[in-house]
N, C-alpha and C positions, 0 to 999 in steps of 0.2 A: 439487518439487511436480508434482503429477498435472492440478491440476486447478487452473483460478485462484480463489485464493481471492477473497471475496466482499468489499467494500466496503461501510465504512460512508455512512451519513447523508453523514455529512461528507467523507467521500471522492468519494463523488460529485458533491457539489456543487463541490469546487473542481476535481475535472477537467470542469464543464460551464459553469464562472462565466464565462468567457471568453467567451462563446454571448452575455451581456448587453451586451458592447461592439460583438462583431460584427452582432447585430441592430440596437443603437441607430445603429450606423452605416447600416445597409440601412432601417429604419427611416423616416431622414430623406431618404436618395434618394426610397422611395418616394412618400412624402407631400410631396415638393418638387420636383423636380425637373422634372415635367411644367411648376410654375407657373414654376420660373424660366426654362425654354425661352419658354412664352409671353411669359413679362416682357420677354425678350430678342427677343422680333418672330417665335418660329415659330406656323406655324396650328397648328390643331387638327387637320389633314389630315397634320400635318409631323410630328407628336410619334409616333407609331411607329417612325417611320424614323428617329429619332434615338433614342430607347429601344432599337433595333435591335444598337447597340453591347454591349451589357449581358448579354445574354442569347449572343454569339456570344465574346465572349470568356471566357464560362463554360464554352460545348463546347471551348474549346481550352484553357483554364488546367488545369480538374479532372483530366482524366488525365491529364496531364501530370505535376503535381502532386504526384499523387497516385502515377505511377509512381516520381519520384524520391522520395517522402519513404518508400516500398517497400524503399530503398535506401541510408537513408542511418542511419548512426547514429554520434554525435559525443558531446561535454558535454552539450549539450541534449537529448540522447535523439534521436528519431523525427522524432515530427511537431512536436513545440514547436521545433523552429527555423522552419518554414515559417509557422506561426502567426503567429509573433512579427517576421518579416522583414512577413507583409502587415498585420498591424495598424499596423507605422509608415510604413507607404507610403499604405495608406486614411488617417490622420490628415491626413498633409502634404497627400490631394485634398479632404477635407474642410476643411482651412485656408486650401482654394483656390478652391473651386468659389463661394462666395458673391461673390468678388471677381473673377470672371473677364471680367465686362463685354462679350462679345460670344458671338453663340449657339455660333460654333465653337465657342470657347475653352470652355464650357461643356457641349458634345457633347464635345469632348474629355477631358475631367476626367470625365465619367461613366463612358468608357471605362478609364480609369486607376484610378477608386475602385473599378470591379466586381471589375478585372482584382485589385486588391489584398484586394476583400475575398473572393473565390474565391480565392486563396492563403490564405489563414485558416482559409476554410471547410473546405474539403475534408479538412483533416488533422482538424479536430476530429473529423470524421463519425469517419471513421477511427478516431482515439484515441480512442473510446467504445466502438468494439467492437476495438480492444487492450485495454482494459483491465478490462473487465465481463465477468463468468460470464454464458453466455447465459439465466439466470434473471433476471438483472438488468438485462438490456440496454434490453426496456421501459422500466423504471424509470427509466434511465438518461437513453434518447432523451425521455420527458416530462417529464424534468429540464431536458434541451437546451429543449426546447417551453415551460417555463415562464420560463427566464431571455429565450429571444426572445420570447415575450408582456409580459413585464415590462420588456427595453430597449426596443421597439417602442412599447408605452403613452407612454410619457415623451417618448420622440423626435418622436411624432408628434404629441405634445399643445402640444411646447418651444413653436412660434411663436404659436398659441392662449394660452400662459401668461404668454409672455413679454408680449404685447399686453397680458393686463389688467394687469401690472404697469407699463405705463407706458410701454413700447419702439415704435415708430417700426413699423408696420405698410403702410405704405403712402409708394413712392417715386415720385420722377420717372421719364417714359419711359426705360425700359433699365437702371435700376438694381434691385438687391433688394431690398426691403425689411429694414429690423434686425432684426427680428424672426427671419427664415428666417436670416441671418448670424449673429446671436450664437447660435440655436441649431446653427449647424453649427459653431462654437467648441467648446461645449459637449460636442458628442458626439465630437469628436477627441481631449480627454483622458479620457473616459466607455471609448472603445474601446481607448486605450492602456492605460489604470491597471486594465481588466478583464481581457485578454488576461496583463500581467504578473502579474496574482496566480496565475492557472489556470499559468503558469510557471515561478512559485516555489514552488507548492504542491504539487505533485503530480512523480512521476517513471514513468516507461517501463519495461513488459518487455525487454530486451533483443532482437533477431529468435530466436534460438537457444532462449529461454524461452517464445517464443510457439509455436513448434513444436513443444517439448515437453509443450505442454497435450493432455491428452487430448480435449478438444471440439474439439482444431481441426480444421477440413476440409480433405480432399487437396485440393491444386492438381489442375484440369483439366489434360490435357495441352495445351498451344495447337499443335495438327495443323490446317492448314490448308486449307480444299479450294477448293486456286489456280485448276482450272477452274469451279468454282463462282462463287468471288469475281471470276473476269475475266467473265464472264458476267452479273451481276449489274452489275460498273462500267459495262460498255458499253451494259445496260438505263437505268440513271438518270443515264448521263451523255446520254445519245440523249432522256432524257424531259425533262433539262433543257434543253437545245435548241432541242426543238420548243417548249417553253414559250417561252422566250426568244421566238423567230419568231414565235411566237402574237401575244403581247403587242407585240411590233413591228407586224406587218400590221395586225392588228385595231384599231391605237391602245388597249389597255387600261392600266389604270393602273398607272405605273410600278412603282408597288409591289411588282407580282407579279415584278419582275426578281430581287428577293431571293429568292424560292420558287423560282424556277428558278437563282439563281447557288448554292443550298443542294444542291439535288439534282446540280445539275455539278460540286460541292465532294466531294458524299458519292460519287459515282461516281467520281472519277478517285482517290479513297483506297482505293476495290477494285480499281482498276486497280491501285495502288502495291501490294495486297497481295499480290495477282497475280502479280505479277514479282520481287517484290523476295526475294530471300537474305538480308539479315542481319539482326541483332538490335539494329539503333536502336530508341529511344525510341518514333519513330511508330510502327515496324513493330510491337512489340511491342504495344502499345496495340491497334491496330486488330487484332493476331491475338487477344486479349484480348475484343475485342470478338465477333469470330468466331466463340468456342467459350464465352460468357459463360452462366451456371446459367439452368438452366429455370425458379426465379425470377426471375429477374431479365426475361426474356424477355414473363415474366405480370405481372409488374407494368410492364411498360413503357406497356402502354397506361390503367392507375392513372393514373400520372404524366404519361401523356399529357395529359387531358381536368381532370386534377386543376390542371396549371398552366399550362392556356391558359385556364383560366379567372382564376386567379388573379390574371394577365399583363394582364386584358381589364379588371380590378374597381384595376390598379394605375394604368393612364394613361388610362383614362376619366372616373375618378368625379370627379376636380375639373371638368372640363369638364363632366358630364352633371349636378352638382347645382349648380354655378354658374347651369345654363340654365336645367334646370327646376324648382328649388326657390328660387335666389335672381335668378331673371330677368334674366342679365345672361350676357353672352358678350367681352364689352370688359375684358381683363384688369388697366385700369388703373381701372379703376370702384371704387367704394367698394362694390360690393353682388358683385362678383366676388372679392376679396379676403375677404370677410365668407364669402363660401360656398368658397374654399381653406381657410379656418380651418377653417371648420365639420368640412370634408372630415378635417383634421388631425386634429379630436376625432373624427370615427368611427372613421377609422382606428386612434386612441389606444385607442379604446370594445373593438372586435373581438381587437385585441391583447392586451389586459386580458380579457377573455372567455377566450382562448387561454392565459394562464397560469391560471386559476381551471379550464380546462378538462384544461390539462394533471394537475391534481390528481385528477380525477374518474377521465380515461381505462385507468388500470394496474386501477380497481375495474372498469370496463367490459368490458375484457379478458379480464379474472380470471371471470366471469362470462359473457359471451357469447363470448370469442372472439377472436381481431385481424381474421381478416376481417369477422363481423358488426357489430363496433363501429365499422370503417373508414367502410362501405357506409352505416351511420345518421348517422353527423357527416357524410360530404360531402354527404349528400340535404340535412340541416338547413340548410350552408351553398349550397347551391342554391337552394333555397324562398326564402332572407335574399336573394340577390343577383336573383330573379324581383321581389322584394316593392320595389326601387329604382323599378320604374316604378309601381305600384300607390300606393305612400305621397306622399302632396305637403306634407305637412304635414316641413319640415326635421329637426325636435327628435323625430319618430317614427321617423328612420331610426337610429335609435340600438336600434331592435329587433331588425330583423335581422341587426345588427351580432353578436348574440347566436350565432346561425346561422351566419357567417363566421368566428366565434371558434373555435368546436367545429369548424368543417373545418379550417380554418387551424393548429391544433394536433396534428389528427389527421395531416393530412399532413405537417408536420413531425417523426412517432413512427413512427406503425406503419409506413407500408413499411419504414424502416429495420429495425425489428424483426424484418419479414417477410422481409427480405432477409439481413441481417448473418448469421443461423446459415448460411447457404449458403454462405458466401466462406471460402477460405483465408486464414490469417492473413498467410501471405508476399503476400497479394496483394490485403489488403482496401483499402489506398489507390486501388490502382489501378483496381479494380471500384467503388469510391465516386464515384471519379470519374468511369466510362463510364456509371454510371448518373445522372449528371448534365446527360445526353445527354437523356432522356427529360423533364428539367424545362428543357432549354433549345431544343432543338427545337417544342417546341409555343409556347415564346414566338416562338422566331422566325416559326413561320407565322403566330400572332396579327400580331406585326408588320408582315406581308406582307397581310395578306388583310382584317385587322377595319375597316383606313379604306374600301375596298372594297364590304365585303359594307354599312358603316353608310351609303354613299353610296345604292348601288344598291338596296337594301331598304327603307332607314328614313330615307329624306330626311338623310343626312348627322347624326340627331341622336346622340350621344353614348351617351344611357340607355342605349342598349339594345345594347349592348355590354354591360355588366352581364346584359340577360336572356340572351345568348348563353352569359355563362361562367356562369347558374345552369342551362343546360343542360347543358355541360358537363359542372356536379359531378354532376349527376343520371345522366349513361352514366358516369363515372368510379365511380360506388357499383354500380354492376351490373357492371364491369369487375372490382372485386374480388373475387367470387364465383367468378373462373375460379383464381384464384391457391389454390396447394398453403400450408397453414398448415403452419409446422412445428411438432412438438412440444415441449414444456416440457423444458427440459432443466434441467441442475442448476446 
């Protein structure tokens, strides 16, 4: 075969069904995770810096990851062993997290679920562009898009459902409520019994058949320019530094120690690339990084602004419509608890938006473009996330939620789209994964800077944190106008 043939209906959907346990799992972090921190006694001031874990063990799993599953082929093929290793490790932290009873014990299980559900993730990106003609790939990734709009609805709705059904919503100090535990039950056999089907159902190119396709793209060469990179290490290792000392003399908020111990991380890995001779795993990666497609480079700043907004609308919004929608900041209250739920159903609402919109976006495309269709859903979900401090009426934020559905979808399709024709096949794991870099980097500076900028700016309140990241989406939709479209291929 010249050229990969084309996939039905049905094909595609069982190599994307998998996408619905691993969302319902990321799903229920999101929309809980911030309450069960507080349930367990962190502020509001505390909850980025433990959200912090999440997003740093994503810059480290995905290439990684995605280097070896580059590497590796067995009975399972490719990447279905990597998938199938993190969905029963995300289970067994979702079997744990509701019963962890101390905030450690709970920042640590976050660490552990991310860390498992980024081994999942990353080969799926992957195994969607092994195995789709890049006619299809679109199609493909809004297939991904729709099964995480569709586990995300449900996961985020679980402890809202489970209440009217009758379940225990409200506990003593320090415990979880049943409601948030039996739905984290729930979604551990939801993400195993989905992950195994996309495993039995579907099988892998071989490497040697992925190379013999005619659409596939040469490997870069990875040439390195070590006085460049040592140049560069010893600018952002000196800029972390001085940050550091900054925020020591000045007394600033701790916070910022993470922004500087990130720029001291990423410089002393150009110092490593600088010097180093062989061909480990890090080295590899990071020369990867190095000489990575000049898409990839233009969408970097897409997924900049695209997921520190994201980042800013996932551990604010219970805090910021607990305050100012249901009047209450005391997480053991009965009107704090009533506006988590709430929160649960928007989140449920946008997610549901995001599969309905995944159906829309391939006709959007097909008609304007991937980049002009990108630049109108992130504007729509900008306007939705400005519109959190405008609306006071609770049951009306179920509009904008409309606006975050259509970003939220978008940015889980088209970059990839925009991206996947550019990558070598011998090397798309591991480019999925560097560009994972660009969605966890911007969380991490959210982490570092938004309790910060919400003290010093906005009296400490939560909202607007949300108008920060409908900024965001709004330079993120201008950002992708710089980006090269590739053409239609077959």
């Amino acid at each position: 075969m010249m050229h990969k043939p084309r996939l039905t209906f049905w094909q595609i959907w069982n190599t994307c069904f998998g996408f619905l346990g691993i969302q319902f799992a990321f799903g229920l972090q999101n929309a809980n995770v911030s309450r069960i921190f507080q349930t367990l006694g962190a502020s509001v001031g505390d909850i980025p810096v433990l959200w912090m874990a999440a997003p740093f063990t994503g810059l480290i799993v995905q290439p990684l990851i995605g280097y070896a599953s580059d590497r590796t082929w067995g009975r399972l093929g490719r990447r279905r062993p990597y998938f199938l290793a993190g969905a029963v490790l995300t289970t067994l932290a979702l079997l744990w997290m509701p019963n962890s009873g101390a905030l450690w014990i709970a920042a640590t299980l976050l660490w552990m679920m991310d860390a498992s559900i980024n081994v999942s993730m990353e080969p799926f990106r992957a195994f969607v562009g092994d195995q789709l003609p890049t006619a299809q790939r679109p199609l493909g990734y809004a297939m991904q898009s729709f099964f995480i709009g569709v586990g995300a609805v449900v996961a985020s709705l679980l402890p809202y459902l489970l209440a009217r059904l009758g379940v225990s919503n409200v506990a003593g100090p320090g415990s979880i409520p049943d409601t948030v535990r039996d739905a984290f039950y729930i979604g551990g056999a939801v993400l195993l019994g989905s992950v195994l089907w996309t495993v039995c159902s579907t099988r892998e190119y071989p490497p040697e058949q992925l190379h013999a396709f005619a659409d596939d793209v040469a490997a870069c060469e990875t040439s390195v320019n070590r006085s460049s990179a040592l140049r560069h290490g010893l600018l952002w290792s000196m800029a972390g530094v001085i940050g550091a000392a900054l925020v020591h003399v000045y007394a600033l908020d701790k916070q910022l120690y993470l922004l500087a111990a990130g720029l001291v991380a990423f410089g002393l890995s150009q110092l490593w690339l600088s010097v180093s001779r062989g061909n480990g795993m890090f080295t590899q990666v990071m020369a990867d990084l190095h000489v990575m497609p000049q898409a990839m480079r233009q969408l970097a700043w897409v997924q900049f602004f695209s997921w520190f907004a994201m980042f800013a609308m996932w551990i604010y919004t219970t805090a910021g419509v607990a305050q100012v929608h249901f009047g209450s900041t005391d997480p053991q209250s009965q009107a704090y608890n009533d506006g988590a739920n709430w929160v649960g159903v928007l989140f449920g609402a946008y997610n549901g938006f995001a599969a309905l919109a995944a159906l829309v976006i391939p006709l959007m495309v097909r008609r304007w473009g991937l980049r002009i269709s990108h630049l109108v859903n992130l504007w729509l979900g900008g306007a939705g996330l400005v519109a959190f401090l405008l609306i006071r009426d609770p049951h009306w934020l179920l509009l904008p939620m409309v606006g975050v559905g259509i970003a939220w979808a978008s940015i889980l399709s088209l970059p990839y789209a925009l991206l996947s024709d550019n990558l070598p096949a011998e090397k798309m794991g591991v480019y999925m994964g560097i560009f994972n870099f660009f969605i966890v980097i911007p969380q991490l500076l959210a982490a570092s800077v938004l309790g910060v900028l919400l003290r010093v700016f906005f009296h400490g309140q939560p909202i607007y944190a949300l108008v920060l990241g409908g900024i965001s989406l709004l330079v993120a939709g201008l950002a992708v106008l710089r980006v090269n479209e590739p053409a239609a291929g077959a």
